[in-house]
Backbone as a ProteinNet text record, in pm:
[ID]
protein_1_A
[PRIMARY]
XXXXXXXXXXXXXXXXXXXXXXXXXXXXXXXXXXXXXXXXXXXXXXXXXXXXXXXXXXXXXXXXXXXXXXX
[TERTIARY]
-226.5	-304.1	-231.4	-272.6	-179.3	-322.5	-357.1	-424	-351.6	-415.7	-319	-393.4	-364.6	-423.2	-275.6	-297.6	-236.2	-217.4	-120.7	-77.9	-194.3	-135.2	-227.1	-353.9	-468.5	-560.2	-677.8	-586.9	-666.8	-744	-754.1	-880.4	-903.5	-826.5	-783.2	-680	-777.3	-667.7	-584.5	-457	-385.9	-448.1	-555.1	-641.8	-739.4	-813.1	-886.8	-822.1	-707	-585.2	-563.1	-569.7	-482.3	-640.5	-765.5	-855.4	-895.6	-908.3	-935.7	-796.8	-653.5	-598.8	-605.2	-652.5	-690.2	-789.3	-922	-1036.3	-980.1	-918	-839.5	-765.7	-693.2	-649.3	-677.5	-777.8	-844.3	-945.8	-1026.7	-1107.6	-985.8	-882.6	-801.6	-729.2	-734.3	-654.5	-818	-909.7	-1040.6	-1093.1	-1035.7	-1045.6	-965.8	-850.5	-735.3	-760.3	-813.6	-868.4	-981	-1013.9	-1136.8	-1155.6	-1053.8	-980.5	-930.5	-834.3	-803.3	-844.8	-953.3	-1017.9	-1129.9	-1140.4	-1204	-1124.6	-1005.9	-938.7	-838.2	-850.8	-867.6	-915.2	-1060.8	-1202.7	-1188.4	-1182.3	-1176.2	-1045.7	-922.4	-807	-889.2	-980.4	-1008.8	-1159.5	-1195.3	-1300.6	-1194.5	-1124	-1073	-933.2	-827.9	-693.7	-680.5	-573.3	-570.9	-427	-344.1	-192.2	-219.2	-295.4	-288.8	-159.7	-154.6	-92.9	-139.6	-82.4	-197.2	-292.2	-289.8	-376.9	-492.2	-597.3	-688.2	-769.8	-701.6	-704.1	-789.6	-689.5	-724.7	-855.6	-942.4	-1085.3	-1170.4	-1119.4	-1207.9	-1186.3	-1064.2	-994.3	-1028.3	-1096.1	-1113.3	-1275.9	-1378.1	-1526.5	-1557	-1471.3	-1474.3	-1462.4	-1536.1	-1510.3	-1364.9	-1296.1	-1190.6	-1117.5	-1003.2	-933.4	-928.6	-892	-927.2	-990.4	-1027.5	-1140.5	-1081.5	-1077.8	-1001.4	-1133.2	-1106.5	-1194.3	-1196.3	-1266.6	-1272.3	-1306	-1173.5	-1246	-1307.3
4681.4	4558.9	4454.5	4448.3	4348.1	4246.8	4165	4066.6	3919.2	3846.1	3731.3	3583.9	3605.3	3556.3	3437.4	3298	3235.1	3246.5	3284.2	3321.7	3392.4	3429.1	3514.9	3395.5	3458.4	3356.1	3273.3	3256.2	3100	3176.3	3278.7	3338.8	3253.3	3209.4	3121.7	3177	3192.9	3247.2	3110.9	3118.7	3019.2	2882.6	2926.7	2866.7	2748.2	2848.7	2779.8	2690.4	2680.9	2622.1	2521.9	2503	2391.6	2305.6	2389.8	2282.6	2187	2257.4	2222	2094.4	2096.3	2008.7	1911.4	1919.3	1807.8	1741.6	1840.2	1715.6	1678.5	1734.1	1634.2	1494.8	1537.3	1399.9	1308.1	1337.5	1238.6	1181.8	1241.2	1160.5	1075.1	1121.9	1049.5	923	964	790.9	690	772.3	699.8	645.9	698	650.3	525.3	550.1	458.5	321	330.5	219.3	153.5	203.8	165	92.4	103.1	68	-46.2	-53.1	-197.2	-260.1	-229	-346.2	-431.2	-323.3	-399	-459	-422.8	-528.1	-673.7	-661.1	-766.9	-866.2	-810.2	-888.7	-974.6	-876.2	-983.6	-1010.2	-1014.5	-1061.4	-1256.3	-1215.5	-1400.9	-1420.7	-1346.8	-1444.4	-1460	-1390.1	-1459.2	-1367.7	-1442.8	-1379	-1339.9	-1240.7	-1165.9	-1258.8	-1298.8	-1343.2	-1518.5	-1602.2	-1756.2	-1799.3	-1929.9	-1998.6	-2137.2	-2262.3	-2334.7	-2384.2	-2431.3	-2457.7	-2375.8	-2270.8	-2212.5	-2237.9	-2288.3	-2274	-2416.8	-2518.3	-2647.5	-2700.9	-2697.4	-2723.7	-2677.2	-2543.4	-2466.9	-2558.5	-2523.7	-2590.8	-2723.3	-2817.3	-2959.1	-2910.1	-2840.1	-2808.2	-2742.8	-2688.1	-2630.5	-2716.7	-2646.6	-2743	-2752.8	-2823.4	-2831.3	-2751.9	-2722.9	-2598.6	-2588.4	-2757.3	-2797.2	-2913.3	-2923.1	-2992	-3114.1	-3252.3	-3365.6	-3439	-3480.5	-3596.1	-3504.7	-3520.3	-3456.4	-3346.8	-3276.2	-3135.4	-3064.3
8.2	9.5	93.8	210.2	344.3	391.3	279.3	344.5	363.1	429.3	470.4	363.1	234.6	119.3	93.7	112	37.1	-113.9	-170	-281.7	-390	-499.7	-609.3	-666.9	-623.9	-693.5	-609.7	-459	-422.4	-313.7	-281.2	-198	-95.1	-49.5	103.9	203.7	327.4	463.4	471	550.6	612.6	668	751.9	832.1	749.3	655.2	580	413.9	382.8	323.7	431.4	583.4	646.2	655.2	669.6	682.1	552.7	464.2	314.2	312.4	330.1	354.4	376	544.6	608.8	579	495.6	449.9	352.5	266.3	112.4	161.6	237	281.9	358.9	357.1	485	356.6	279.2	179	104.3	26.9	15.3	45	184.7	289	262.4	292.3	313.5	129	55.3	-86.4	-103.1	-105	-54.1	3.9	137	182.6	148.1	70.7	-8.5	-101.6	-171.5	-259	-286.3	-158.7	-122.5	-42.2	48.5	30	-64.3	-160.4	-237.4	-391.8	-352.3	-444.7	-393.8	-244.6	-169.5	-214.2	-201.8	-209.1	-312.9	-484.9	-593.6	-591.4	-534.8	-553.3	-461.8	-369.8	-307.2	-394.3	-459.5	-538.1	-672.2	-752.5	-870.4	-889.5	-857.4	-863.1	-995	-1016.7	-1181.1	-1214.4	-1048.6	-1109.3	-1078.6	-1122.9	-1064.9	-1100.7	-990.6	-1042.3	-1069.3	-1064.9	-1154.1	-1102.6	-950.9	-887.3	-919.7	-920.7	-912.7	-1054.9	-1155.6	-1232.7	-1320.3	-1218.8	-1268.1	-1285.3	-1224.4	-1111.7	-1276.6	-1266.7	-1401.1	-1542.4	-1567.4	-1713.6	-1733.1	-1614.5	-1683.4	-1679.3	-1673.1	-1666	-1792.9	-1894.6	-1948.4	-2080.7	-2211.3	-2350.5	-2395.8	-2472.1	-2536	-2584.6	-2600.4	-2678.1	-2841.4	-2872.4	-2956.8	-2984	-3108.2	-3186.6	-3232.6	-3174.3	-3212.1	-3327.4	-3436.1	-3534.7	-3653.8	-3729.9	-3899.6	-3905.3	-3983.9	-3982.8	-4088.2
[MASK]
+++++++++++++++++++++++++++++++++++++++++++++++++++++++++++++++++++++++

């Protein structure tokens, strides 16, 4: 039995192992970039790390934290 079988199991010539490769990693890089740019995106509509600036604008529009008069 002299076939040119990448290892026990995977029923792949050499050839067809380097193409299967190359599309894995290429959806991969293309996942990847995908990725970030879309965490780009909501990183400039609403940062996850602010600092206080971004923050301020909101926090005075917003109701009270707490409840000042009789409780």
């Amino acid at each position: 039995m002299t076939d040119d079988r990448m290892g026990p199991g995977t029923y792949m010539t050499p050839d067809e192992a380097k193409e299967f490769h190359k599309l894995f990693v290429t959806s991969t890089a293309f996942f990847v970039f995908v990725a970030c740019v879309a965490h780009f995106l909501v990183w400039e509509w609403r940062p996850w790390f602010p600092g206080t600036a971004p923050y301020k604008a909101g926090l005075t529009a917003t109701a009270p934290l707490h409840v000042t008069g009789k409780a």
